[in-house]
C-alpha positions in Angstrom: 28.0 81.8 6.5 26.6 78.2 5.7 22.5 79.1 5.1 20.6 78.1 7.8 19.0 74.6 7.7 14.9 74.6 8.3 13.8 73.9 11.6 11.5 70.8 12.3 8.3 73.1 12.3 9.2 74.2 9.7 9.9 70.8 7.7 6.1 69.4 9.1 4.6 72.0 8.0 5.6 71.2 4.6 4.4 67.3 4.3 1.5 66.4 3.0 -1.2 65.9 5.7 -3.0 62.5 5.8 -5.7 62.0 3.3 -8.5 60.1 4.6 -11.8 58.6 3.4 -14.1 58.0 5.6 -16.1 55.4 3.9 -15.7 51.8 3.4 -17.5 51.4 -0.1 -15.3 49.8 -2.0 -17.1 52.0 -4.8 -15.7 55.7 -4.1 -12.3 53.9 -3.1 -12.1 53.2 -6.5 -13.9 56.1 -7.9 -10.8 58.5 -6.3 -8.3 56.3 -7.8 -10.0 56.4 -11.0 -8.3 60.5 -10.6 -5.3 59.0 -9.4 -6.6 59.7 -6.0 -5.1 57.4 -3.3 -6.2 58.0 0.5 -3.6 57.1 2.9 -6.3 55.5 5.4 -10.0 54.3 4.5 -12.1 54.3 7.3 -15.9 53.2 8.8 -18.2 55.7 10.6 -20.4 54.8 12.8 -23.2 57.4 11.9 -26.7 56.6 11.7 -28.3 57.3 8.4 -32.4 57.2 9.4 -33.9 60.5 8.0 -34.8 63.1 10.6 -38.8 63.5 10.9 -39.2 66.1 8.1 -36.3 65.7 6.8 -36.0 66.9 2.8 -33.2 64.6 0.5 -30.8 67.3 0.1 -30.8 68.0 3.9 -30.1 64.0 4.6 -27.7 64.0 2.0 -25.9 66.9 3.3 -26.1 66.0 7.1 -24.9 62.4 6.6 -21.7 64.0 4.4 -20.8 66.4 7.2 -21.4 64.1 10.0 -19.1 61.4 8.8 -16.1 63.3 7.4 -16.7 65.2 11.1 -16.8 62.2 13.1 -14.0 60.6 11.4 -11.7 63.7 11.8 -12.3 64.0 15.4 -10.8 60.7 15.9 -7.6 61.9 14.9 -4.8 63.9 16.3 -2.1 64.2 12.9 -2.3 66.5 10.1 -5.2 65.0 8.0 -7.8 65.8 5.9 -10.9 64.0 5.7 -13.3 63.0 2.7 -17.0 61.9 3.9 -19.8 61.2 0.9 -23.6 60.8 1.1 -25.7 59.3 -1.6 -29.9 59.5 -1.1 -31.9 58.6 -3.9 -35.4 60.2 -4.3 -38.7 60.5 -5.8 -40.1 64.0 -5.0 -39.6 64.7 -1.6 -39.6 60.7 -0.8 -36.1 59.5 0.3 -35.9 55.6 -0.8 -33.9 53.4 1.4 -31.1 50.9 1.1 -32.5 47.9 0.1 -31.1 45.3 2.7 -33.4 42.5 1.5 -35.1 41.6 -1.9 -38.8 42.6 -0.7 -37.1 46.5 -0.4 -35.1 46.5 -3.8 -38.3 45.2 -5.5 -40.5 48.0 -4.5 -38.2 50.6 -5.2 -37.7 48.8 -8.6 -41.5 49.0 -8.8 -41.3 52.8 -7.8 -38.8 53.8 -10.2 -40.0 52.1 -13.2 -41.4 54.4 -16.2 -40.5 57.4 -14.3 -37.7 59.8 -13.4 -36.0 60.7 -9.9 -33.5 62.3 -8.3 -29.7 60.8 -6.6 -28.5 63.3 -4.2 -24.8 62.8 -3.6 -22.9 65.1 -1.4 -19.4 65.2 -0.8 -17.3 67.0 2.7 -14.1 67.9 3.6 -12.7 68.5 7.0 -9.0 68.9 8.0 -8.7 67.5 11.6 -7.5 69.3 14.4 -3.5 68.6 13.4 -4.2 70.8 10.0 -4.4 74.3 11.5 -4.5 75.6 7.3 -7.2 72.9 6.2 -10.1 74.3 4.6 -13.5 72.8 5.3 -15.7 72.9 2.4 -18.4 70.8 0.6 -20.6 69.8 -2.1 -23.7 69.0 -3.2 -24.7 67.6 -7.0 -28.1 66.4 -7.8 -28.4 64.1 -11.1 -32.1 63.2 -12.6 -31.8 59.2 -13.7 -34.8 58.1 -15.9 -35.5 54.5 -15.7 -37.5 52.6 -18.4 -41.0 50.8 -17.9 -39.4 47.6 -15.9 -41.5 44.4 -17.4 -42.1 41.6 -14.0 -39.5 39.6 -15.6 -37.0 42.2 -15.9 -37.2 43.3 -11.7 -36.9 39.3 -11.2 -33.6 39.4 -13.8 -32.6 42.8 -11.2 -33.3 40.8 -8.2 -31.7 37.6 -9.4 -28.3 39.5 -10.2 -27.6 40.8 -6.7 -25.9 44.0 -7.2 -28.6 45.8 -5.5 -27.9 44.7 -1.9 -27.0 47.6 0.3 -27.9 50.3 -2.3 -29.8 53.4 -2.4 -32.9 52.9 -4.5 -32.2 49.4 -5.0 -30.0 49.3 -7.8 -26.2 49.8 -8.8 -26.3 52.5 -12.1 -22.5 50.3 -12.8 -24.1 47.1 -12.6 -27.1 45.6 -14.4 -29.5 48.1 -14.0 -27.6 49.7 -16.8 -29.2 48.2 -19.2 -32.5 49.6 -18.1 -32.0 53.6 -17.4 -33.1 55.3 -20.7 -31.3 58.6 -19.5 -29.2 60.8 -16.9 -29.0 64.2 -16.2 -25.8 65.7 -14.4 -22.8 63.3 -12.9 -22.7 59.8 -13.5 -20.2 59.2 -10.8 -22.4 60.6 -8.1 -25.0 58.2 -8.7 -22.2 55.6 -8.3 -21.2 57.1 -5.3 -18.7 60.5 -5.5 -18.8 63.5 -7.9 -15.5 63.6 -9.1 -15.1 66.6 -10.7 -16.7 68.5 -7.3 -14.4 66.2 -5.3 -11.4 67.2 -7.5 -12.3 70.9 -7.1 -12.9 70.5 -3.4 -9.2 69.0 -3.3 -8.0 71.8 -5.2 -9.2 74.1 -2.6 -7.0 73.1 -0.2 -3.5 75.0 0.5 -1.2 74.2 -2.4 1.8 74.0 -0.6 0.9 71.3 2.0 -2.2 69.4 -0.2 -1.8 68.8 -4.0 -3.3 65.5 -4.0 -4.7 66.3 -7.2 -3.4 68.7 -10.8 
Protein backbone atom coordinates (compact mmCIF):
# COMPACT_ATOMS: atom_id res chain seq x y z
CA UNK A 1 0.00 0.00 0.00
CA UNK A 2 1.42 3.31 -1.34
CA UNK A 3 1.98 5.50 2.24
CA UNK A 4 -0.42 7.91 2.66
CA UNK A 5 0.39 11.48 1.46
CA UNK A 6 -0.11 14.43 4.26
CA UNK A 7 -3.13 16.20 4.26
CA UNK A 8 -3.19 20.05 3.70
CA UNK A 9 -3.58 20.62 7.55
CA UNK A 10 -1.21 18.86 8.03
CA UNK A 11 1.32 20.49 5.39
CA UNK A 12 0.35 24.28 6.93
CA UNK A 13 1.00 23.33 9.94
CA UNK A 14 4.40 22.72 9.05
CA UNK A 15 5.53 26.19 7.34
CA UNK A 16 7.02 28.65 8.97
CA UNK A 17 4.55 31.29 10.16
CA UNK A 18 5.13 34.93 9.13
CA UNK A 19 7.78 36.78 11.02
CA UNK A 20 6.91 40.22 11.64
CA UNK A 21 8.47 43.39 13.08
CA UNK A 22 6.49 45.74 14.08
CA UNK A 23 8.71 48.72 13.89
CA UNK A 24 9.81 50.94 11.27
CA UNK A 25 13.41 51.87 12.67
CA UNK A 26 15.50 51.25 10.16
CA UNK A 27 17.90 50.43 13.32
CA UNK A 28 16.43 47.00 14.76
CA UNK A 29 15.71 46.11 10.99
CA UNK A 30 19.17 45.89 10.71
CA UNK A 31 20.06 44.86 14.18
CA UNK A 32 17.98 41.31 13.41
CA UNK A 33 19.79 40.90 10.27
CA UNK A 34 22.98 41.49 11.85
CA UNK A 35 21.73 37.48 13.42
CA UNK A 36 20.77 36.64 10.16
CA UNK A 37 17.32 37.62 11.14
CA UNK A 38 15.10 38.64 8.19
CA UNK A 39 11.25 39.47 8.96
CA UNK A 40 8.97 38.72 6.16
CA UNK A 41 6.88 42.11 6.81
CA UNK A 42 8.13 45.34 8.76
CA UNK A 43 5.47 47.25 9.95
CA UNK A 44 4.26 50.90 11.80
CA UNK A 45 2.11 51.03 14.86
CA UNK A 46 0.16 53.52 15.61
CA UNK A 47 0.65 53.52 19.53
CA UNK A 48 1.06 56.40 21.52
CA UNK A 49 4.28 56.56 23.49
CA UNK A 50 3.38 59.67 26.26
CA UNK A 51 4.18 58.16 29.80
CA UNK A 52 1.13 57.37 31.96
CA UNK A 53 0.93 59.86 35.07
CA UNK A 54 3.19 57.95 37.42
CA UNK A 55 4.46 55.98 35.23
CA UNK A 56 8.13 54.31 36.22
CA UNK A 57 10.72 53.64 32.96
CA UNK A 58 10.60 49.91 33.10
CA UNK A 59 6.69 50.04 33.15
CA UNK A 60 6.73 52.49 29.81
CA UNK A 61 9.28 50.46 28.38
CA UNK A 62 7.42 47.35 28.97
CA UNK A 63 3.81 48.72 28.03
CA UNK A 64 4.93 50.31 24.77
CA UNK A 65 6.71 46.65 23.85
CA UNK A 66 3.47 44.84 24.49
CA UNK A 67 1.21 47.26 23.07
CA UNK A 68 2.84 47.39 19.68
CA UNK A 69 3.78 43.69 18.99
CA UNK A 70 -0.23 43.33 20.27
CA UNK A 71 -1.63 45.89 18.02
CA UNK A 72 0.29 44.81 15.13
CA UNK A 73 -0.71 41.07 15.54
CA UNK A 74 -4.31 41.83 15.79
CA UNK A 75 -4.27 43.20 12.36
CA UNK A 76 -3.53 39.98 11.02
CA UNK A 77 -5.36 36.83 10.30
CA UNK A 78 -2.22 34.19 8.86
CA UNK A 79 0.15 32.26 10.93
CA UNK A 80 2.56 35.11 12.21
CA UNK A 81 4.55 36.00 14.85
CA UNK A 82 5.11 39.37 15.92
CA UNK A 83 8.40 41.26 17.29
CA UNK A 84 7.49 44.76 19.01
CA UNK A 85 10.64 46.71 20.90
CA UNK A 86 10.66 49.71 23.30
CA UNK A 87 13.59 51.80 24.07
CA UNK A 88 13.19 54.64 27.28
CA UNK A 89 16.13 56.31 28.36
CA UNK A 90 16.33 57.50 32.03
CA UNK A 91 17.89 59.35 34.76
CA UNK A 92 16.50 57.97 38.12
CA UNK A 93 12.94 57.62 37.85
CA UNK A 94 12.98 60.56 34.98
CA UNK A 95 12.01 59.23 31.54
CA UNK A 96 13.77 61.60 28.87
CA UNK A 97 12.05 62.14 25.68
CA UNK A 98 12.69 61.86 21.96
CA UNK A 99 14.29 64.78 21.00
CA UNK A 100 12.17 66.05 18.00
CA UNK A 101 13.98 69.39 17.79
CA UNK A 102 17.51 70.75 18.80
CA UNK A 103 16.19 72.75 21.98
CA UNK A 104 15.19 68.92 23.43
CA UNK A 105 18.44 66.96 22.41
CA UNK A 106 20.40 69.82 23.98
CA UNK A 107 19.02 69.61 27.39
CA UNK A 108 19.16 66.03 27.63
CA UNK A 109 22.75 66.41 26.36
CA UNK A 110 23.06 68.89 29.26
CA UNK A 111 21.33 66.23 31.58
CA UNK A 112 23.42 63.42 30.72
CA UNK A 113 26.70 65.01 30.84
CA UNK A 114 29.29 63.84 33.69
CA UNK A 115 26.87 61.45 34.88
CA UNK A 116 25.43 57.98 34.41
CA UNK A 117 21.82 56.71 33.45
CA UNK A 118 19.81 54.02 32.56
CA UNK A 119 18.35 52.70 28.60
CA UNK A 120 15.48 50.56 29.17
CA UNK A 121 14.91 48.37 26.11
CA UNK A 122 12.20 45.81 26.08
CA UNK A 123 11.50 43.43 23.55
CA UNK A 124 7.74 41.21 22.96
CA UNK A 125 6.61 38.51 21.07
CA UNK A 126 3.12 37.69 20.12
CA UNK A 127 1.94 34.98 17.63
CA UNK A 128 -1.34 36.30 16.03
CA UNK A 129 -4.47 34.63 16.11
CA UNK A 130 -3.43 32.17 12.87
CA UNK A 131 -0.58 30.59 15.20
CA UNK A 132 -2.65 28.55 17.63
CA UNK A 133 1.19 27.01 18.99
CA UNK A 134 2.86 30.67 19.27
CA UNK A 135 4.31 31.39 22.45
CA UNK A 136 3.95 34.89 23.89
CA UNK A 137 6.87 35.98 25.82
CA UNK A 138 9.10 39.00 26.55
CA UNK A 139 11.97 40.78 27.68
CA UNK A 140 13.32 43.38 29.52
CA UNK A 141 17.34 44.45 29.74
CA UNK A 142 18.39 47.54 31.37
CA UNK A 143 22.09 48.82 30.39
CA UNK A 144 23.79 51.78 32.67
CA UNK A 145 25.64 54.20 29.84
CA UNK A 146 28.14 56.80 31.48
CA UNK A 147 28.59 59.79 29.45
CA UNK A 148 31.69 62.10 29.90
CA UNK A 149 31.63 65.90 31.18
CA UNK A 150 30.25 67.30 27.58
CA UNK A 151 32.35 70.79 27.11
CA UNK A 152 29.56 73.66 25.21
CA UNK A 153 31.49 73.07 22.08
CA UNK A 154 31.20 69.45 22.12
CA UNK A 155 26.87 69.47 22.57
CA UNK A 156 27.07 72.15 19.60
CA UNK A 157 29.55 69.38 17.60
CA UNK A 158 26.37 66.72 18.86
CA UNK A 159 23.80 69.13 17.67
CA UNK A 160 25.51 70.07 14.46
CA UNK A 161 25.85 66.18 13.44
CA UNK A 162 22.12 65.35 13.40
CA UNK A 163 22.06 61.87 14.40
CA UNK A 164 20.05 62.72 17.36
CA UNK A 165 16.74 63.52 15.73
CA UNK A 166 14.03 61.24 16.82
CA UNK A 167 16.04 59.56 19.61
CA UNK A 168 15.58 58.65 23.12
CA UNK A 169 17.88 60.86 25.20
CA UNK A 170 18.96 62.73 22.40
CA UNK A 171 21.72 60.91 21.07
CA UNK A 172 22.46 57.74 18.84
CA UNK A 173 25.21 55.41 21.08
CA UNK A 174 26.25 54.17 16.98
CA UNK A 175 26.64 57.54 15.87
CA UNK A 176 28.81 60.46 17.18
CA UNK A 177 28.06 60.45 20.60
CA UNK A 178 30.39 57.53 20.65
CA UNK A 179 33.05 59.31 21.05
CA UNK A 180 31.87 60.78 24.24
CA UNK A 181 30.34 57.75 26.58
CA UNK A 182 33.31 56.82 28.87
CA UNK A 183 31.45 53.44 29.68
CA UNK A 184 28.43 50.85 29.42
CA UNK A 185 27.10 48.37 31.49
CA UNK A 186 25.00 45.34 30.04
CA UNK A 187 23.89 45.21 26.10
CA UNK A 188 25.11 47.55 23.60
CA UNK A 189 22.49 46.65 21.09
CA UNK A 190 19.64 47.58 23.37
CA UNK A 191 20.74 51.04 23.65
CA UNK A 192 20.78 50.93 19.78
CA UNK A 193 17.50 49.67 19.80
CA UNK A 194 17.07 45.48 20.34
CA UNK A 195 18.85 43.09 22.79
CA UNK A 196 19.94 40.54 20.56
CA UNK A 197 20.85 37.89 22.51
CA UNK A 198 17.23 38.18 24.58
CA UNK A 199 15.63 38.54 21.15
CA UNK A 200 17.51 35.35 19.93
CA UNK A 201 16.43 33.50 23.00
CA UNK A 202 12.92 34.76 22.86
CA UNK A 203 12.96 33.26 19.06
CA UNK A 204 14.31 30.21 20.40
CA UNK A 205 11.31 29.85 22.53
CA UNK A 206 9.15 29.33 19.98
CA UNK A 207 8.02 25.69 18.67
CA UNK A 208 10.87 24.23 16.85
CA UNK A 209 9.13 22.55 14.35
CA UNK A 210 7.07 25.44 12.83
CA UNK A 211 9.70 28.60 14.01
CA UNK A 212 13.53 28.14 13.68
CA UNK A 213 14.19 31.48 12.54
CA UNK A 214 17.21 31.46 14.44
CA UNK A 215 20.22 28.30 15.62
Amino acid sequence: MAPSQPSLSDSDSLKRPALVLASASPRRLALLGQIGVVPDDVVSTDVDEEPRPGELPRALAQRLARAKADHAASQRQDAALVIGADTVVAVGRRILPKAEDEKTARACLRLLSGRNHKVLTAVALRPTVGWVDGVANERLVETSVTFHRLTDSQIDALIANGDWQGKAGGYAIQGAAAAHIRQIGGSYSAVVGLPLFETAQLLRGQPRRQGGWIA
